[in-house]
C-alpha positions in Angstrom: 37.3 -6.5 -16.8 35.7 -5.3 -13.7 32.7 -5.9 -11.7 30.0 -3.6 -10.5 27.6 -4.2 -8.1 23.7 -3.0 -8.7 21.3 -2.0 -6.7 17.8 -1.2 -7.3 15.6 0.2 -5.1 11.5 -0.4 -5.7 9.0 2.3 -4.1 6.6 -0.4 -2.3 9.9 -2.5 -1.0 12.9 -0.3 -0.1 16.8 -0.9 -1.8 17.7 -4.4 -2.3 20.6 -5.9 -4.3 19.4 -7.9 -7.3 22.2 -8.8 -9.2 25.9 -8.7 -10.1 27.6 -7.4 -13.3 30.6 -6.5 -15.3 31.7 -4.0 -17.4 34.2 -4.6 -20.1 37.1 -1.9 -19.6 37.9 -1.6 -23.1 34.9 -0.3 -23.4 35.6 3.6 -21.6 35.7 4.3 -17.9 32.5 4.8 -17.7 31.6 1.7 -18.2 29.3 2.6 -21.9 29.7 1.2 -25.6 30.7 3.5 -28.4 26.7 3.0 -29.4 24.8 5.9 -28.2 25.7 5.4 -24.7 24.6 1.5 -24.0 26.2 0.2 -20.6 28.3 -3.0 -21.8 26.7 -5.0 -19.1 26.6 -9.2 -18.9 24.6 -10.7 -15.7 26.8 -13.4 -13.9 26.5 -15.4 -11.1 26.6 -15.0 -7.6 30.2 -14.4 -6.1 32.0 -16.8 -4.3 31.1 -15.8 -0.7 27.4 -15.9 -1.2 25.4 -17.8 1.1 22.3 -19.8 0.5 20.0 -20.6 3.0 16.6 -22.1 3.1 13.4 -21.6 5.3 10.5 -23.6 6.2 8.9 -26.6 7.6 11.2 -29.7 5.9 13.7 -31.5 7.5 16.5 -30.3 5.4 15.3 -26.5 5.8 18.3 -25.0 7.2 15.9 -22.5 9.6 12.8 -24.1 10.6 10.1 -23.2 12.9 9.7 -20.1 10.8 6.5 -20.4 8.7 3.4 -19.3 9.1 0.2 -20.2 6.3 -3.4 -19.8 6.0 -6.1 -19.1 3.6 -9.4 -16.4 4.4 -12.4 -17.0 2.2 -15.7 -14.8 1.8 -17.7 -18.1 0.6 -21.1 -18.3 2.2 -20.3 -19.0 6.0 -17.1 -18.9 6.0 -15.7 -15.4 6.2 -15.2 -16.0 10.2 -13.9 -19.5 10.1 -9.9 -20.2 10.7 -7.8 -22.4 8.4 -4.3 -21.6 10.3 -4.0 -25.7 10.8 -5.0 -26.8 7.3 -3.2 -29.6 5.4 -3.6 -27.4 1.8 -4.1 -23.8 1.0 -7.2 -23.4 -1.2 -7.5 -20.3 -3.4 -10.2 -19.0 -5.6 -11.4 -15.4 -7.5 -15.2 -15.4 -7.2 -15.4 -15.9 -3.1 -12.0 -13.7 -2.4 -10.3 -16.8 -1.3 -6.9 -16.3 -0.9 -3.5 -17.9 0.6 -1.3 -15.8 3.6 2.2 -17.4 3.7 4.9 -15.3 5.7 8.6 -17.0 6.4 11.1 -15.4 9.4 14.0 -14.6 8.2 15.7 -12.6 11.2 18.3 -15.6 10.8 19.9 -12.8 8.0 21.3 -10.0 9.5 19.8 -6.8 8.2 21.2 -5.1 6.0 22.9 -8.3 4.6 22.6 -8.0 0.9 20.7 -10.6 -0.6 21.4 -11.6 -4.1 17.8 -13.6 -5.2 14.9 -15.3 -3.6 12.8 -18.0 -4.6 9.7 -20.0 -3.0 9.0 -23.7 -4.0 5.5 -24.7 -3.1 4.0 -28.0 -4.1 0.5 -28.1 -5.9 -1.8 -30.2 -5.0 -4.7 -29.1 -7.0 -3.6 -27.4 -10.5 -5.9 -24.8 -12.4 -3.9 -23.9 -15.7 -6.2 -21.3 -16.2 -5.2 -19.5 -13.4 -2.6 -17.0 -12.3 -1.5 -16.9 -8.4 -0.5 -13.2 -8.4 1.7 -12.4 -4.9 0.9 -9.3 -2.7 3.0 -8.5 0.3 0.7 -8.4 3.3 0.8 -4.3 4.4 -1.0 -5.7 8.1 0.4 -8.2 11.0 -2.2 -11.8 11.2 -2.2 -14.5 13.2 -2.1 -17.9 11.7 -4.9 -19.1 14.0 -5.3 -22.6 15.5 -8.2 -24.2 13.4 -9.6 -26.3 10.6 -12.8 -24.6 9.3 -14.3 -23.5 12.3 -14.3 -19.9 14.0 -11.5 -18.3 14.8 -8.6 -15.6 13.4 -7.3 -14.9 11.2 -10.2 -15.0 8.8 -11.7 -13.3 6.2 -13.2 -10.6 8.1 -10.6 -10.3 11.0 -6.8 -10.5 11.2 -6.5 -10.9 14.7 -8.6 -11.4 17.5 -10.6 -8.0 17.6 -9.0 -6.4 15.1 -10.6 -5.9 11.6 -8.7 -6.1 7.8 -8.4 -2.5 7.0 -9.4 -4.2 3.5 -11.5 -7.5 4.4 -10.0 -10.1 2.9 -6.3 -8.9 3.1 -7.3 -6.8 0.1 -5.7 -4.4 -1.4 -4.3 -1.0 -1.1 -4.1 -1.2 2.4 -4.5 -4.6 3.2 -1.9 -5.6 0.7 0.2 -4.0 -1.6 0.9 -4.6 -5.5 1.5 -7.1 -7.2 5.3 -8.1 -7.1 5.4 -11.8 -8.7 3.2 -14.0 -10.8 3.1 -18.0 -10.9 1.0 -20.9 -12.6 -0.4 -23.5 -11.1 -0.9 -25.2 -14.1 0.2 -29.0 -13.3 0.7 -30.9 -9.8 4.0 -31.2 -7.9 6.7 -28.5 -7.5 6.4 -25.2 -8.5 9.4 -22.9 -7.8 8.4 -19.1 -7.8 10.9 -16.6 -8.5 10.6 -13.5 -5.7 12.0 -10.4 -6.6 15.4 -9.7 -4.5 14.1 -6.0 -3.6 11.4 -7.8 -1.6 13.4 -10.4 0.2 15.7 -7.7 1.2 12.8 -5.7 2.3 12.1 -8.7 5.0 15.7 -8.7 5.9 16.1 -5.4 6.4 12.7 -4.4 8.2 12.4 -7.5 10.3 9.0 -6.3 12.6 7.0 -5.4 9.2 7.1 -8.5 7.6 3.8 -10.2 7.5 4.6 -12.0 4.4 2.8 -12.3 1.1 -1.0 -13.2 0.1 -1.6 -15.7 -2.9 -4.5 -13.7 -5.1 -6.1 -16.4 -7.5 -7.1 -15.1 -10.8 -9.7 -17.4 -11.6 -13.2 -18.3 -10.4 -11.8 -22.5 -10.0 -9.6 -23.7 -7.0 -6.0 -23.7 -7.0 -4.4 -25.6 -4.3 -1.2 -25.8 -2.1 0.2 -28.1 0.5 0.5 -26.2 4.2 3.2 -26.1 6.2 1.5 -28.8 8.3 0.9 -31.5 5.8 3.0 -34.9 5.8 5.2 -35.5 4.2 7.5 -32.8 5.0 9.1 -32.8 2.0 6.1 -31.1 0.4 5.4 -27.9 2.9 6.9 -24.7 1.5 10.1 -23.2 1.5 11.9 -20.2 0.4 15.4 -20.1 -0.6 17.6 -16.8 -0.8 21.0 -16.2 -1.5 22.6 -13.4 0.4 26.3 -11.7 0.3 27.6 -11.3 4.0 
């Protein structure tokens, strides 16, 4: 038995390694089945030298100081106001309301393979009818300093003086496409799988990563806790696992 080592690379994120496999020797040296060609392929787990490392605002994160959150909506006076210091991230389809979230992860160095990614938010308002589709953020925003009163980044602006190509940190421009899906269909813990090609697209190209925006589905609120709310134990934080 031997192992091989795949990489994928996606257009809108660069080359990342996503996972680990073998191929069964007896099966040719090229690795195929005698069926037509099918690669004799079984996923297993990460190898023995990965790393796992968490980021965000909890005690037990092992990199904190590293999260920045908002959320921008058009609702009637409010695309200029600034959430950047809010206890939960609100989200919503029929006012554009969406979440920014955007972890540091400089801590890896590039070009470290990273093996998988995942982001555990809690909910703190549930909507099972809607879908929080991810987009990474294609522009750099400021967080801002306020609760609901005027400031960037908002709906309008991303920082100060400097307009959303898209308003609203839509996309193409503003954001890219889709690249995960979750449902914030009970309260508590929600773990989100992200796509290892992204993560190692923030590892590698440290300067360009303005994190992800939250795109609600539905017309009803869907909620978050922030990386300021207390407890601690209930802010965000993302999770990779990375081969050195």
């Amino acid at each position: 038995m031997s192992y091989f080592l795949v990489a994928v690379c996606a257009v809108s994120f660069g080359c990342g390694r996503v996972g680990f496999y073998t191929f069964d020797d007896a099966m040719g040296g090229d690795g195929r089945s005698g069926d037509g060609g099918t690669p004799a392929i079984d996923a297993i787990d990460a190898p023995m030298n990965a790393v796992t490392v968490t980021f965000g605002e909890r005690a037990t994160a092992t990199f904190q100081g590293v999260t920045r959150d908002t959320f921008i909506s058009n609702e009637a006076g409010e695309p200029t106001l600034n959430y950047g210091i809010t206890d939960e991230l609100r989200s919503e389809s029929d006012v554009s309301e969406r979440i920014l979230l955007s972890f540091d992860v400089s801590a890896i160095p590039p070009g470290t393979a990273v093996f998988s990614a995942s982001l555990q938010v809690i909910v703190t308002q549930a909507n099972p009818l809607a879908t929080w589709e991810l987009h990474p953020v294609l522009e750099n925003w400021d967080e801002g300093s306020q609760d609901g009163t005027s400031g960037t980044s908002n709906f309008t602006l991303r920082m100060t003086g400097v307009a959303w190509s898209n308003a609203g940190a839509n996309i193409p421009t503003s954001s890219g496409p889709t690249f995960t899906t979750a449902q914030p269909a009970a309260l508590g813990a929600l773990d989100i799988p992200i796509p290892a090609s992204v993560a190692q697209t923030w590892v590698n190209n440290v300067g360009s990563n303005y994190g992800f925006a939250f795109f609600n589905t539905h017309s009803d609120t869907a909620r978050f806790a922030s990386r300021e709310i207390v407890p601690a134990t209930s802010r965000p934080l993302l999770t990779v696992t990375y081969v050195p």
